[in-house]
Backbone as numpy.savetxt, mean C-alpha at the origin, in Angstrom:
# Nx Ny Nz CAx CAy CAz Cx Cy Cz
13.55 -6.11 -8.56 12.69 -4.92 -8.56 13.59 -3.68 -8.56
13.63 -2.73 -9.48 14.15 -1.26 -9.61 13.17 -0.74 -8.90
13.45 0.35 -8.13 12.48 1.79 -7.58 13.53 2.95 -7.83
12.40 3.30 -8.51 12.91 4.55 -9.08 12.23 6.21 -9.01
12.83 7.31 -7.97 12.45 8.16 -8.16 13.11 9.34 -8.90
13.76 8.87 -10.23 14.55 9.88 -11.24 13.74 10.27 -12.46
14.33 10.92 -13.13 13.53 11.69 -14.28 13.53 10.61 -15.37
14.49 9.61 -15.63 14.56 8.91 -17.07 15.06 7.67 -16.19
14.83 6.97 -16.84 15.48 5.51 -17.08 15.91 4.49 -17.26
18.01 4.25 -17.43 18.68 4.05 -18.40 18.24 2.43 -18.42
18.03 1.59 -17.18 17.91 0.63 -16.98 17.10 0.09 -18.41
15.94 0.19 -18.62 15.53 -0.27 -19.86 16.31 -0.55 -20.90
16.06 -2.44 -21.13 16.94 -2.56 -22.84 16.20 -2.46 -23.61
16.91 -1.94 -24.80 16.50 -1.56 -26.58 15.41 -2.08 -27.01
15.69 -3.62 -26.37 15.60 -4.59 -27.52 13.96 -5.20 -26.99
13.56 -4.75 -25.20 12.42 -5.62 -25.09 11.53 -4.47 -24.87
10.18 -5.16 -24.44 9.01 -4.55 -24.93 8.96 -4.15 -23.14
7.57 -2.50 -23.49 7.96 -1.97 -22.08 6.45 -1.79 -22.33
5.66 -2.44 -21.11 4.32 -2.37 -20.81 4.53 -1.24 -19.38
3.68 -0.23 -19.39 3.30 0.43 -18.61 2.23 0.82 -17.98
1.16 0.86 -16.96 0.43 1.10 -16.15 0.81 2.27 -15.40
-0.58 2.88 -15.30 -0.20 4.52 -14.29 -1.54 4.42 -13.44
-1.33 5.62 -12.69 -2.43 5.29 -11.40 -1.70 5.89 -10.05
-2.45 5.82 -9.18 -2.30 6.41 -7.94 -1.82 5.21 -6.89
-2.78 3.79 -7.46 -2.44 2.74 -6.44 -2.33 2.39 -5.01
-3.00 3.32 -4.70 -3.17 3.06 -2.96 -3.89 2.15 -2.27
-3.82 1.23 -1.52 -4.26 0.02 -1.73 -3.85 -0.67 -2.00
-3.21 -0.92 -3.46 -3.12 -2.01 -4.36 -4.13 -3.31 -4.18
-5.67 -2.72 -4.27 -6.74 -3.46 -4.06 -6.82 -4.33 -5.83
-8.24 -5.08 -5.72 -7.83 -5.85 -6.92 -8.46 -5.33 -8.07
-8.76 -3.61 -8.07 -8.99 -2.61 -9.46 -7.62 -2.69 -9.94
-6.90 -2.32 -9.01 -5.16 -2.06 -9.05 -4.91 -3.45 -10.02
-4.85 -4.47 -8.81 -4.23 -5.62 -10.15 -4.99 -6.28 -11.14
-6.04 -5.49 -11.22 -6.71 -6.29 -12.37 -5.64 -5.40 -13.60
-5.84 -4.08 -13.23 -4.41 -3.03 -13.96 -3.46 -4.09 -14.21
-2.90 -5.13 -13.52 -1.12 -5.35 -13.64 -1.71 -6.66 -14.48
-2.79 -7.53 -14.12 -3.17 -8.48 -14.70 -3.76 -8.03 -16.82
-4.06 -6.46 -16.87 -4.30 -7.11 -18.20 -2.79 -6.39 -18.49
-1.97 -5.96 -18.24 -0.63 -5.63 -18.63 0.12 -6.56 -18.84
0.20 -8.04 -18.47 0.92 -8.82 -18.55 0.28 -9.64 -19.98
-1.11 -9.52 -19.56 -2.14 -9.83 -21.24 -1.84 -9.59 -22.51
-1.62 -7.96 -22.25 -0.84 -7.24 -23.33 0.43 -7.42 -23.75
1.11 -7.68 -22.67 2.88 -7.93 -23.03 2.62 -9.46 -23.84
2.13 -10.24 -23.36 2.04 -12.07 -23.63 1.91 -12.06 -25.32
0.89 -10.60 -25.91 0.92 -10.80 -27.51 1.67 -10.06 -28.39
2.91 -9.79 -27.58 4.44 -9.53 -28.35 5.28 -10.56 -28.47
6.45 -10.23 -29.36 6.78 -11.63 -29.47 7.90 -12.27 -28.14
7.22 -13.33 -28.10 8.14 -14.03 -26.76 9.66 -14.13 -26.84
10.36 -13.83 -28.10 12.19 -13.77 -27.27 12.51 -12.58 -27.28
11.44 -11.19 -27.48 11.85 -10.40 -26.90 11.55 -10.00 -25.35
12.71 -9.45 -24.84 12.36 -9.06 -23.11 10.79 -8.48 -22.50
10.47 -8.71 -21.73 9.57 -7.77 -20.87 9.78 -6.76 -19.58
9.86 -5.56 -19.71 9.44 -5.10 -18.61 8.43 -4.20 -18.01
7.72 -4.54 -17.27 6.61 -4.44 -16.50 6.84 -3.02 -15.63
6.23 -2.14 -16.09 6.52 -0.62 -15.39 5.34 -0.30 -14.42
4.97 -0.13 -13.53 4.00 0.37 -12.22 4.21 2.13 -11.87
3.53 3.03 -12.89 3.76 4.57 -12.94 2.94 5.15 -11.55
3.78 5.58 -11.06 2.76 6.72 -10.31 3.60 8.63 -9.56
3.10 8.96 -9.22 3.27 10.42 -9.21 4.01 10.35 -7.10
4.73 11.02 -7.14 5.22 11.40 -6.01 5.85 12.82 -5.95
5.60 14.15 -4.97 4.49 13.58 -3.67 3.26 13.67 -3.99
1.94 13.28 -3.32 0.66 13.16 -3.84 0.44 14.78 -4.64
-0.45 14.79 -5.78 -0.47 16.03 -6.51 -1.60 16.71 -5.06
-2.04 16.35 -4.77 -3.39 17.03 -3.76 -2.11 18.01 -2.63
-1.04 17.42 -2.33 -0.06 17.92 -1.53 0.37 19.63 -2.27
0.81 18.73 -4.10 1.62 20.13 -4.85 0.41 21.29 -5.10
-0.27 20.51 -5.46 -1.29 21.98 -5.93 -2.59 22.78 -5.08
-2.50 22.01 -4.01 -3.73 22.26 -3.00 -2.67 23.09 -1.54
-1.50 22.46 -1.31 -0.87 22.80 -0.33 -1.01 22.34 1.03
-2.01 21.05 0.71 -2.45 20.44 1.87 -1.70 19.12 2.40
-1.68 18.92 3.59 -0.29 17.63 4.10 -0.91 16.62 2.83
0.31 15.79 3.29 0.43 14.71 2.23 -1.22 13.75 3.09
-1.84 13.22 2.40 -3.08 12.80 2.13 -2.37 11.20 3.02
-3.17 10.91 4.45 -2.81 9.48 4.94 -2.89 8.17 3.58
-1.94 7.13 3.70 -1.73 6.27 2.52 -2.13 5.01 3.03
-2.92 4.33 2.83 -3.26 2.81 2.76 -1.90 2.45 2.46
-1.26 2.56 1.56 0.20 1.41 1.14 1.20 3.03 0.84
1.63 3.14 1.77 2.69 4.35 1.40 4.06 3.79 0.26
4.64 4.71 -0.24 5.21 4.25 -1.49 6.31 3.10 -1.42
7.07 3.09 -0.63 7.47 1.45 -0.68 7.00 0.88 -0.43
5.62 0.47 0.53 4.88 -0.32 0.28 4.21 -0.99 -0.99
3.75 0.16 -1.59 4.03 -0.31 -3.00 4.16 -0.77 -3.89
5.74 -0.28 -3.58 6.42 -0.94 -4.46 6.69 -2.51 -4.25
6.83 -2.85 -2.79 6.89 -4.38 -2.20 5.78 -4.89 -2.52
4.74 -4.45 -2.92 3.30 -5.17 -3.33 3.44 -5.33 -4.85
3.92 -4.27 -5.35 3.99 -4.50 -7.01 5.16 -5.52 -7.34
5.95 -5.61 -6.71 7.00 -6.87 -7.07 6.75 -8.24 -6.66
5.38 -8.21 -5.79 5.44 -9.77 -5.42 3.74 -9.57 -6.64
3.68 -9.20 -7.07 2.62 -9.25 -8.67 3.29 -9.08 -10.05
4.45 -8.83 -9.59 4.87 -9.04 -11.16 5.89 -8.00 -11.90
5.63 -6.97 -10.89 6.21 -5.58 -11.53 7.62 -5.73 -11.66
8.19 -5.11 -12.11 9.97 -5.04 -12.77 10.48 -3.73 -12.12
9.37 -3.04 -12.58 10.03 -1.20 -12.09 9.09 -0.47 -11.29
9.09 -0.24 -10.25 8.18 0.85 -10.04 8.64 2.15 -9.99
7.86 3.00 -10.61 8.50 4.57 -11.06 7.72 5.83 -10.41
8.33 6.58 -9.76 7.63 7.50 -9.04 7.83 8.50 -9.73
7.07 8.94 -10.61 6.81 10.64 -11.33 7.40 11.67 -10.15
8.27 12.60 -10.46 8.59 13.59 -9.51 7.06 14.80 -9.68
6.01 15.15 -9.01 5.37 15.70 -9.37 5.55 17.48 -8.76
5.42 17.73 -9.79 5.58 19.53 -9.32 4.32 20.37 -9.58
4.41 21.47 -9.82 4.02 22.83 -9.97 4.03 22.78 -11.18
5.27 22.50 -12.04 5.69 22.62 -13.84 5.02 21.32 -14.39
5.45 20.05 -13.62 4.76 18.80 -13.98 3.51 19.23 -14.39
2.77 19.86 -13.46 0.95 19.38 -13.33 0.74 20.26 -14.96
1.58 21.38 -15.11 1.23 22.51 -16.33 1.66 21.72 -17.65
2.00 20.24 -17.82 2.16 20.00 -18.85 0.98 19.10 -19.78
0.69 19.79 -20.89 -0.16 19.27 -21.22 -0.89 17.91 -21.41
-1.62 17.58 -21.81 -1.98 15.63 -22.04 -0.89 15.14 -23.55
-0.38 15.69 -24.46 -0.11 15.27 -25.52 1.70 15.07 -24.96
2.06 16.62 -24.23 3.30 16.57 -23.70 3.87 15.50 -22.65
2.66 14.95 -22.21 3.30 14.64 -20.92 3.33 12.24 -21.85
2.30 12.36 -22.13 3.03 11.50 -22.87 4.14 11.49 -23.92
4.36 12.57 -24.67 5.45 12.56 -25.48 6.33 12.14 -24.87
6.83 13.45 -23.30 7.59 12.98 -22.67 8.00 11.95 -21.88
7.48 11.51 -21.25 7.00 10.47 -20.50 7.16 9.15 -20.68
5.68 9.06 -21.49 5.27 7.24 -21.66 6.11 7.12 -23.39
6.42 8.26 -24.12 7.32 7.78 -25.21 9.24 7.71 -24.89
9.36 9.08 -24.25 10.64 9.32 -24.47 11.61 8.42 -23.33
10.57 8.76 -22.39 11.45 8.05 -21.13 11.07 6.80 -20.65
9.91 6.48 -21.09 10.11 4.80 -20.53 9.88 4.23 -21.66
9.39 4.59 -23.03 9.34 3.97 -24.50 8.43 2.47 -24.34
7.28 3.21 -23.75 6.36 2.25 -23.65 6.04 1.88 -25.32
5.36 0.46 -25.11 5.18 -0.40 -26.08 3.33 -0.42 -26.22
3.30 -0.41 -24.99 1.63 -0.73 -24.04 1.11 0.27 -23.47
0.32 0.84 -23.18 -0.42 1.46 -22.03 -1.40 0.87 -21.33
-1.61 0.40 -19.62 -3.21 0.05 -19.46 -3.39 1.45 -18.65
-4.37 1.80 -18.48 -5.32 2.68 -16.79 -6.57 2.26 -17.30
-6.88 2.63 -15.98 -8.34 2.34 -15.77 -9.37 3.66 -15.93
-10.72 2.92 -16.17 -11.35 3.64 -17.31 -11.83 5.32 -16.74
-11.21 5.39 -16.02 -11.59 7.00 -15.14 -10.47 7.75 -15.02
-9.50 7.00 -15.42 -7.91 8.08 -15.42 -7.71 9.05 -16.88
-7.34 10.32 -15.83 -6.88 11.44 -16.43 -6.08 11.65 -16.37
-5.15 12.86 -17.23 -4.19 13.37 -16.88 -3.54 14.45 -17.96
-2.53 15.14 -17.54 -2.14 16.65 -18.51 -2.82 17.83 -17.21
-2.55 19.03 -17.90 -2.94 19.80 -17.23 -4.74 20.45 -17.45
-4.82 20.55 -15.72 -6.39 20.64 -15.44 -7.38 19.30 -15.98
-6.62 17.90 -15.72 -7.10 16.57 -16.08 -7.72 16.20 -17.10
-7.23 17.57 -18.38 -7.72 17.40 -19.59 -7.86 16.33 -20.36
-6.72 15.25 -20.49 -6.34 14.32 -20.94 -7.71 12.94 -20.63
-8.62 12.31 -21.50 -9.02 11.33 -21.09 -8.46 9.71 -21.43
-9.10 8.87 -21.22 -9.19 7.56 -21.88 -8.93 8.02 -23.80
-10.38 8.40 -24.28 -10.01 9.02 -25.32 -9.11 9.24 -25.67
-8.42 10.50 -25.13 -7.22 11.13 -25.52 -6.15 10.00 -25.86
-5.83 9.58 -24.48 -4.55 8.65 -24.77 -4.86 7.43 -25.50
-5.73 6.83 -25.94 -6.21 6.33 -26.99 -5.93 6.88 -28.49
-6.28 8.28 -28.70 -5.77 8.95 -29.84 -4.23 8.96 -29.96
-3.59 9.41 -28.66 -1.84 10.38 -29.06 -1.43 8.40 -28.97
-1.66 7.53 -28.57 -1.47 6.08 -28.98 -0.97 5.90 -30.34
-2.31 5.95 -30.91 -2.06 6.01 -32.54 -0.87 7.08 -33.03
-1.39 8.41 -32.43 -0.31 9.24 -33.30 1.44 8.87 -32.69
1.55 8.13 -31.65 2.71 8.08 -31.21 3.14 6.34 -31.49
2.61 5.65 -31.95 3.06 4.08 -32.09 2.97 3.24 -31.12
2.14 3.46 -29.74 2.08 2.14 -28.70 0.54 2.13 -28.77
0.19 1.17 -28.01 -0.81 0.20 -27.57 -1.49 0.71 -26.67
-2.79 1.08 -26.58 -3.61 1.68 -25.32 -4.61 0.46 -24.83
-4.27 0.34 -23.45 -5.79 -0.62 -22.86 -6.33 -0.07 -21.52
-7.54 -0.20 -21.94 -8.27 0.53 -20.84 -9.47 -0.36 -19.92
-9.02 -0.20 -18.86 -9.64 -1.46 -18.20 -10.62 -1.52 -17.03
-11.92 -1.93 -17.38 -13.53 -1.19 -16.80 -13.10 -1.63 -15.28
-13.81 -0.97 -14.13 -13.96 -1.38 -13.23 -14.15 -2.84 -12.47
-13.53 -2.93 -11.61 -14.01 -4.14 -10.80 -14.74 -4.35 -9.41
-15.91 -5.11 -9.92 -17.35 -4.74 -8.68 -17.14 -5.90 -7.83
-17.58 -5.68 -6.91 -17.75 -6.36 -5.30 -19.04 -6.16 -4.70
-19.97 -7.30 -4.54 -21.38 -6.58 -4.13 -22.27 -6.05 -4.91
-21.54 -5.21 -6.11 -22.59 -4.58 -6.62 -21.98 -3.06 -6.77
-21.03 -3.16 -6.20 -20.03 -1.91 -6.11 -18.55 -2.11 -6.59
-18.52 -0.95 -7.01 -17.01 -0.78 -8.03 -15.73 -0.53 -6.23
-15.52 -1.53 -6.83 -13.89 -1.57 -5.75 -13.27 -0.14 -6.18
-12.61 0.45 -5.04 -12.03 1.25 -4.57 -10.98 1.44 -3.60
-10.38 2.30 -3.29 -9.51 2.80 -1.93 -10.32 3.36 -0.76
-11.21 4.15 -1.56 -12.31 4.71 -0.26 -13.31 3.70 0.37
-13.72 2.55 -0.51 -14.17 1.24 0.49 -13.66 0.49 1.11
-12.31 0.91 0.76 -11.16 -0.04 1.35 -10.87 0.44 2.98
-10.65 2.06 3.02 -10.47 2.81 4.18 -12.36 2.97 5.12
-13.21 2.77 4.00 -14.31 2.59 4.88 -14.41 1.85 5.99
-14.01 0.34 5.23 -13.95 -1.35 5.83 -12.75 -0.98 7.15
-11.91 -0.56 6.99 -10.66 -0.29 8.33 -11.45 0.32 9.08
-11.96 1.13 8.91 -12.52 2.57 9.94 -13.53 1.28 10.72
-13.83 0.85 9.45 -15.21 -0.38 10.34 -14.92 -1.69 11.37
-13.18 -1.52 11.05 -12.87 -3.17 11.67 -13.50 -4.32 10.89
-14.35 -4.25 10.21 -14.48 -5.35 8.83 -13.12 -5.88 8.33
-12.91 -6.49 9.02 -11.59 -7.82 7.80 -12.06 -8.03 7.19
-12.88 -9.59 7.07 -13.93 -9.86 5.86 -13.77 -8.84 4.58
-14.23 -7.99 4.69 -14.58 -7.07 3.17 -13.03 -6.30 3.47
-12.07 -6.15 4.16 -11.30 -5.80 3.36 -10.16 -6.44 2.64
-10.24 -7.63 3.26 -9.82 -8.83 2.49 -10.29 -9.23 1.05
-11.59 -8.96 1.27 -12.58 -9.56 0.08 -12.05 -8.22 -1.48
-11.98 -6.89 -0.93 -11.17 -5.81 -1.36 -9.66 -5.86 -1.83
-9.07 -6.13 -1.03 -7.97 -6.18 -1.24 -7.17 -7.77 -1.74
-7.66 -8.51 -1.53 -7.71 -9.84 -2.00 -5.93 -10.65 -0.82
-6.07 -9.47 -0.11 -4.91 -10.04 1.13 -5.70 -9.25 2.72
-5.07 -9.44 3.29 -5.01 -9.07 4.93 -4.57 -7.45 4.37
-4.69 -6.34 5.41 -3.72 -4.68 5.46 -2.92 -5.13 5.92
-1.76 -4.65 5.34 -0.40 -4.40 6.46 -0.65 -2.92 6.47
0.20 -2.53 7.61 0.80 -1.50 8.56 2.51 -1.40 8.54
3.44 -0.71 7.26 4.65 -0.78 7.58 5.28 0.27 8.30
6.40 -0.12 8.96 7.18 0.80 9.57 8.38 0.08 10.37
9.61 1.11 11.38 10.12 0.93 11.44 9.74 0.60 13.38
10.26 -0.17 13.81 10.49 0.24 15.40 11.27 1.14 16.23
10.47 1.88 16.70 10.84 2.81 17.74 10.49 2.35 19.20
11.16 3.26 19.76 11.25 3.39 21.34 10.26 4.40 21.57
9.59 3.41 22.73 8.11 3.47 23.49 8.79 3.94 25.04
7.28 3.83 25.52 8.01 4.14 27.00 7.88 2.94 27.99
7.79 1.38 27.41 8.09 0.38 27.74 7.17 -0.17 28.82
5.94 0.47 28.96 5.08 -0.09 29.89 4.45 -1.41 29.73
4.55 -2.13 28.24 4.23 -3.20 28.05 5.15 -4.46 28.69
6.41 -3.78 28.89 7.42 -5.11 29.43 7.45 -4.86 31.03
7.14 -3.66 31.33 6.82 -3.74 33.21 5.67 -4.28 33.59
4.70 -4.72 32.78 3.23 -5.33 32.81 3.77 -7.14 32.18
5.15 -7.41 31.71 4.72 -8.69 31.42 4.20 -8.68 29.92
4.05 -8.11 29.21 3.82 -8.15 28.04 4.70 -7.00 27.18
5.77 -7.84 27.11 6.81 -6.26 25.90 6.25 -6.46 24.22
6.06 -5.15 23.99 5.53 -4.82 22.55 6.41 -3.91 21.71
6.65 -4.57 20.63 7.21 -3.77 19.55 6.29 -2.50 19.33
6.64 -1.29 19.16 6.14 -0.16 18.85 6.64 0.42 17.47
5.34 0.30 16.74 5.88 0.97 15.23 5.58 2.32 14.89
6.29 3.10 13.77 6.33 4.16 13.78 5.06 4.40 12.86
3.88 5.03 12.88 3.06 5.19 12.20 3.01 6.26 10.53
3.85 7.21 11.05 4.32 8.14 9.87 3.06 8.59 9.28
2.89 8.45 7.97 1.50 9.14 7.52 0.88 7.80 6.96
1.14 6.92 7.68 -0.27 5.21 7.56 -1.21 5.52 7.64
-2.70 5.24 7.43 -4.09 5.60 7.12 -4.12 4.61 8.33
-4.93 5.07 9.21 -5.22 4.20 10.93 -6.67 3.78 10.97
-6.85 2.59 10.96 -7.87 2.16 11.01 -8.52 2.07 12.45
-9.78 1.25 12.57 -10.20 1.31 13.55 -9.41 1.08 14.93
-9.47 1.71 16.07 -9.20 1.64 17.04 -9.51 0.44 18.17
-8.50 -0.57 18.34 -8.66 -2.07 19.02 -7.85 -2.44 18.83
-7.89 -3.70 19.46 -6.81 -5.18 19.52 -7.41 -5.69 18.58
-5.93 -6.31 17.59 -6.14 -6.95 16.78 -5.20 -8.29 16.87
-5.93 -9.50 16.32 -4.97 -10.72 15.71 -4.04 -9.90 14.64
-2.64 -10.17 15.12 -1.53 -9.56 13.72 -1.07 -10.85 13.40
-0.04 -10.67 12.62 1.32 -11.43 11.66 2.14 -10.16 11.21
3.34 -10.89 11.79 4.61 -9.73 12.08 5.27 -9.94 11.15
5.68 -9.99 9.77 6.92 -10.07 9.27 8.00 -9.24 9.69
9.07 -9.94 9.54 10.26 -9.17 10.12 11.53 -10.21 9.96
12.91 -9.63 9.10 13.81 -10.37 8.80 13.53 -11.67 8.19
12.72 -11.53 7.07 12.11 -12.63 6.33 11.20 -14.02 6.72
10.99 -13.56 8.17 10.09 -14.21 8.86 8.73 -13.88 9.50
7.46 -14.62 9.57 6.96 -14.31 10.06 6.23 -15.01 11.66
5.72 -14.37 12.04 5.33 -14.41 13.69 3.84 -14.05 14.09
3.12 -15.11 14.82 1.86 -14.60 15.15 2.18 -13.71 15.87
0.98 -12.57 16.46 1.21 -11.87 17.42 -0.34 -11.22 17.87
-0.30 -10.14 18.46 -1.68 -9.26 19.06 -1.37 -8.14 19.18
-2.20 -7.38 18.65 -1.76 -5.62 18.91 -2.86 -4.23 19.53
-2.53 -3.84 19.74 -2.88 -3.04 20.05 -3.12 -0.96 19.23
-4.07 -1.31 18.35 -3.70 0.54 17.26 -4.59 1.36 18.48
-4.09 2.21 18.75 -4.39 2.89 19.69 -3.90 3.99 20.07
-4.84 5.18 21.34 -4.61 5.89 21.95 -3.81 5.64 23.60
-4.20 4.46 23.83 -3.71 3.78 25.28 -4.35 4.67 26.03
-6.03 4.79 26.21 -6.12 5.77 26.89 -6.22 5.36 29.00
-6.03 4.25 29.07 -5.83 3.48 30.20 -4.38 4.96 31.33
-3.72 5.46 30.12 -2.26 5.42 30.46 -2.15 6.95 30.38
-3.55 7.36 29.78 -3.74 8.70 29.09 -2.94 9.18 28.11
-2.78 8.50 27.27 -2.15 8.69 26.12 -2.81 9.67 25.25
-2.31 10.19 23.68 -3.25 11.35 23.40 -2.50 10.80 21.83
-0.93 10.75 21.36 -1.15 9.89 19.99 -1.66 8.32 19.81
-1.44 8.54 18.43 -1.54 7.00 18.18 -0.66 6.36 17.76
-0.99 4.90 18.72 0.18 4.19 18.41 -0.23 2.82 18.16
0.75 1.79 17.52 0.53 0.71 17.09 1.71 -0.28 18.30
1.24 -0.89 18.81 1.83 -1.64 19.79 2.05 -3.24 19.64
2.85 -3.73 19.67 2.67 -5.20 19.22 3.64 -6.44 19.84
2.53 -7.16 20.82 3.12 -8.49 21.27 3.55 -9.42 20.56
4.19 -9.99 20.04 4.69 -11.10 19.37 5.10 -12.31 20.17
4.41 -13.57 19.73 4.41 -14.76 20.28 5.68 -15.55 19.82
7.14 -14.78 20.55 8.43 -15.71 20.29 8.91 -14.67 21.24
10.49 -15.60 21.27 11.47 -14.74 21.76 12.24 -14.37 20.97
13.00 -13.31 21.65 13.98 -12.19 20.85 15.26 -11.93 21.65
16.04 -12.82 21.62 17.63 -11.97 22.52 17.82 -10.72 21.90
17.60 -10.43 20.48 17.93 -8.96 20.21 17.21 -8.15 19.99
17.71 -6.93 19.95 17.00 -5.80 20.40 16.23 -5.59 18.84
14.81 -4.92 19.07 14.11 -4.76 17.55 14.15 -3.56 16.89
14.75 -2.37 18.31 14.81 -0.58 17.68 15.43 -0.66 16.12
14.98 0.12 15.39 15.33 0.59 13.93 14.48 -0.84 13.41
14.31 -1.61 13.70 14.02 -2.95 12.46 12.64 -2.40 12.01
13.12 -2.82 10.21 11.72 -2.52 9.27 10.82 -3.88 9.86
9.54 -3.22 9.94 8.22 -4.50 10.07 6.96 -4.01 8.86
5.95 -5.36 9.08 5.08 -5.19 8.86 4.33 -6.10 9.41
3.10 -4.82 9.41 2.46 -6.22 10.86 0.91 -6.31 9.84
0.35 -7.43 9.46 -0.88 -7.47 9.21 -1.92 -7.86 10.08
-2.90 -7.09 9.46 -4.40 -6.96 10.07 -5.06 -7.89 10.13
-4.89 -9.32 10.80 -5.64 -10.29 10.96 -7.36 -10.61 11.28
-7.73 -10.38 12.31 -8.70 -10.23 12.79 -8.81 -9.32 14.13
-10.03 -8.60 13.89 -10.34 -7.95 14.62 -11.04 -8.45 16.13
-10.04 -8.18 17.20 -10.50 -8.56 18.63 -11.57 -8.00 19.47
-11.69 -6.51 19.59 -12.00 -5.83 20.56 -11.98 -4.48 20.55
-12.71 -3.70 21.06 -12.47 -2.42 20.72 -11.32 -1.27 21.66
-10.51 -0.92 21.28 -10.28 0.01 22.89 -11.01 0.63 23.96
-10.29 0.44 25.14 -11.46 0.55 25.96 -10.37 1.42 27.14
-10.81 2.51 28.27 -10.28 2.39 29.17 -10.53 1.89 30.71
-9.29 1.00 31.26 -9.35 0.25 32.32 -9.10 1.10 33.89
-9.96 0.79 34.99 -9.97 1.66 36.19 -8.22 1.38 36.71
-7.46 0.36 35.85 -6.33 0.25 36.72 -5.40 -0.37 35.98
-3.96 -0.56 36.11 -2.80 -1.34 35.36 -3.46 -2.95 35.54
-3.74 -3.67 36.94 -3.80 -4.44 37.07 -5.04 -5.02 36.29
-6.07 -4.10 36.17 -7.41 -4.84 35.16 -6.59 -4.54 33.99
-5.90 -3.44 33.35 -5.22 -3.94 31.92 -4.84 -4.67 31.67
-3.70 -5.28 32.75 -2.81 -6.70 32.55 -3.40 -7.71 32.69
-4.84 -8.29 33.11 -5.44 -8.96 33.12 -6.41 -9.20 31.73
-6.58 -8.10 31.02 -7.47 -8.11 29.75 -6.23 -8.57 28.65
-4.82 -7.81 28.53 -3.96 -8.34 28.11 -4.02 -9.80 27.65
-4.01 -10.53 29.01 -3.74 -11.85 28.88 -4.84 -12.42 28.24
-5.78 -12.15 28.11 -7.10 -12.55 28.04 -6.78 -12.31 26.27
-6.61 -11.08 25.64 -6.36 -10.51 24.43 -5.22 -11.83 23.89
-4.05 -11.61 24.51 -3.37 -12.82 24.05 -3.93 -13.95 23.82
-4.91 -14.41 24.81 -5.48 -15.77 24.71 -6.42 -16.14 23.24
-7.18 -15.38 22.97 -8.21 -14.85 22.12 -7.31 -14.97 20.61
-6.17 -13.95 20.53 -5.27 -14.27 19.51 -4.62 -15.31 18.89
-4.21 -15.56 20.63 -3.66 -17.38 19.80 -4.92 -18.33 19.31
-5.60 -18.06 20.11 -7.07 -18.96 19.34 -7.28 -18.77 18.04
-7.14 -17.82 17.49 -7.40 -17.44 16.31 -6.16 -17.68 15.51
-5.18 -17.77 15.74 -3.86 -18.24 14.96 -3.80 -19.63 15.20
-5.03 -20.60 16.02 -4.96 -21.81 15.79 -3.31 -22.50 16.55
-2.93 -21.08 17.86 -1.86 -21.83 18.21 -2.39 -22.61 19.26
-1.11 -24.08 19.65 -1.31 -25.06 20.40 -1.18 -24.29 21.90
-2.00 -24.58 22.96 -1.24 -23.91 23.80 -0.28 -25.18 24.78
C-alpha cells in the first residue's frame, strides 16, 4: 500500500492500467466498496498482462474545514484509517488531494485534466451517482462522463446501495453509533467500528481499582454512544478480547471523553505511544454514575463478566 499526500505520482508504471475512484469515504461502509468492487470490474476488462493499479482518491483537509472555516468535521475512519481499510479491499494507492482555497477554484474540466489525466493517468473512473466536483460542484456524473470521452478514459458510475429500503450512507452509519445499534452498523458497514488511536497516559484509576485500562487518544474520532462495550483490541498484529468503557467517567467527575479499555491478557510491557484499534463489539450498558469507587468496582467486574460471555470466553 502507497499513501500518498503529494501533488503527482511517480510511483505509477507506463505500462499498466490505472483505475481510479474518488469520494470522501468515511466509513468505508458498503456504498464505499461497492465503489472499489466495480473498479476492480472495470480493471478485469483490460488486458490481463498489463499491470493494475487500484487508486482510492480523496481530498485532505475536509473541504467543509477550507472553505467554511469550520474545525475539521468528526471522522468515522479518519485518514489512515482509511487507508488501512482500503488496502485490506484491494487498494494499491490511497491518494489524499491537498485541498485548498485555489484547489476548490478549479474548474470541473481542469481539475480532471489535471488530476485524473495528468497525474494519476487514469484509464477508469468509478463515483457514485451523486458526486460532484470543480468549482461551486459544477461538475456532474454527466460532466465527467463527457470530458471522459473528450480525454480518452472510461467513466463508471455506480447507483446507490439500499439497506431496508434506504440508501446506505455515513449519516446512518453515525445515526446507528449514536444509537448503540451494532446490528445495523454492522449490517452498514459490513464489519464491526473501530476506534483508532494511539495510547496515552490516564490518571490510572483503573489499575488502583484492579482493573488497568489502556486509554486511547480520541483526536477528532466521531464518538458514539456513551457505555460499556464488548471490544477486540488489535495491537502489534494481534488481537485481544477486551471491555471498554467510551465515556465521561462521570462516577470520578470527569468532563472529557474518553475511551478506556480492559483487555483480557497480560502485558509485562508498557502500552504508552502503542498504535491500537479497538472494535465495537457489542453493546453492554449505558454509562451510569455510581454513589461510590467500591459500587464501580463491583459493576466493573460484573461488565467484565458480561464481556467475556459474549466473547464466548471459557472462564
Amino acid at each position: 500500500m502507497i499513501f500518498h499526500r503529494t501533488a503527482s505520482l511517480q510511483s505509477l508504471a507506463l505500462d499498466s492500467v490505472v483505475g481510479v475512484t474518488l469520494g470522501n469515504f468515511d466509513g468505508m461502509h458498503l456504498g464505499h466498496q461497492a465503489l472499489l468492487e466495480r473498479l476492480g470490474d472495470e480493471l478485469s476488462e483490460f488486458e490481463p498482462e498489463r499491470g493494475q493499479i487500484r487508486v482510492m482518491a480523496s481530498f485532505y483537509p475536509h473541504p467543509r474545514k477550507v472553505l467554511a472555516g469550520v474545525k475539521e468535521p468528526e471522522q468515522l475512519t479518519p485518514m489512515r484509517e482509511k487507508a488501512l481499510l482500503a488496502e485490506s479491499l484491494g487498494v494499491d494507492i490511497y491518494y489524499a488531494m491537498h485541498f485548498t482555497k485555489d484547489f476548490a477554484k478549479l474548474s470541473a474540466e481542469d481539475f480532471v485534466e489535471q488530476y485524473l489525466v495528468q497525474r494519476l493517468r487514469a484509464d477508469v473512473v468509478v463515483v457514485g451517482h451523486d458526486w460532484s466536483f470543480g468549482a461551486g460542484r459544477s461538475g456532474t456524473t454527466e460532466t465527467l462522463t463527457e470530458l471522459a470521452h473528450k480525454f480518452g478514459f472510461r467513466a463508471s458510475v455506480v447507483n446507490p446501495v439500499m439497506q431496508d429500503g434506504e440508501r446506505i450512507s455515513s449519516s446512518r452509519v453515525r445515526d446507528a453509533l449514536r444509537a448503540g445499534n451494532l446490528d445495523q452498523v454492522r449490517a452498514l458497514l459490513g464489519r464491526n467500528h473501530c476506534i483508532s488511536g494511539k495510547v496515552v497516559h490516564g490518571d490510572k484509576r483503573g489499575g488502583k481499582i484492579g482493573f488497568p485500562t489502556a486509554n486511547q487518544s480520541l483526536r477528532a474520532a466521531f464518538i458514539p454512544r456513551h457505555g460499556v462495550y464488548a471490544t477486540r483490541v488489535a495491537m502489534d498484529g494481534k488481537d485481544y478480547p477486551a471491555v471498554s468503557n467510551l465515556g465521561t467517567r462521570p462516577t470520578v467527575d470527569g468532563t472529557s471523553v474518553h475511551l478506556e479499555t480492559h483487555i483480557f491478557a497480560d502485558f509485562t510491557d508498557k502500552l504508552y505511544g502503542k498504535p491500537i484499534r479497538t472494535e465495537l463489539c457489542g453493546f453492554l450498558r449505558d454509562e451510569k454514575r455510581f454513589s461510590s469507587v467500591d459500587e464501580l468496582r463491583e459493576q466493573i467486574a460484573r461488565d467484565c463478566r458480561s464481556a467475556k460471555e459474549f466473547h464466548a470466553i471459557l472462564q
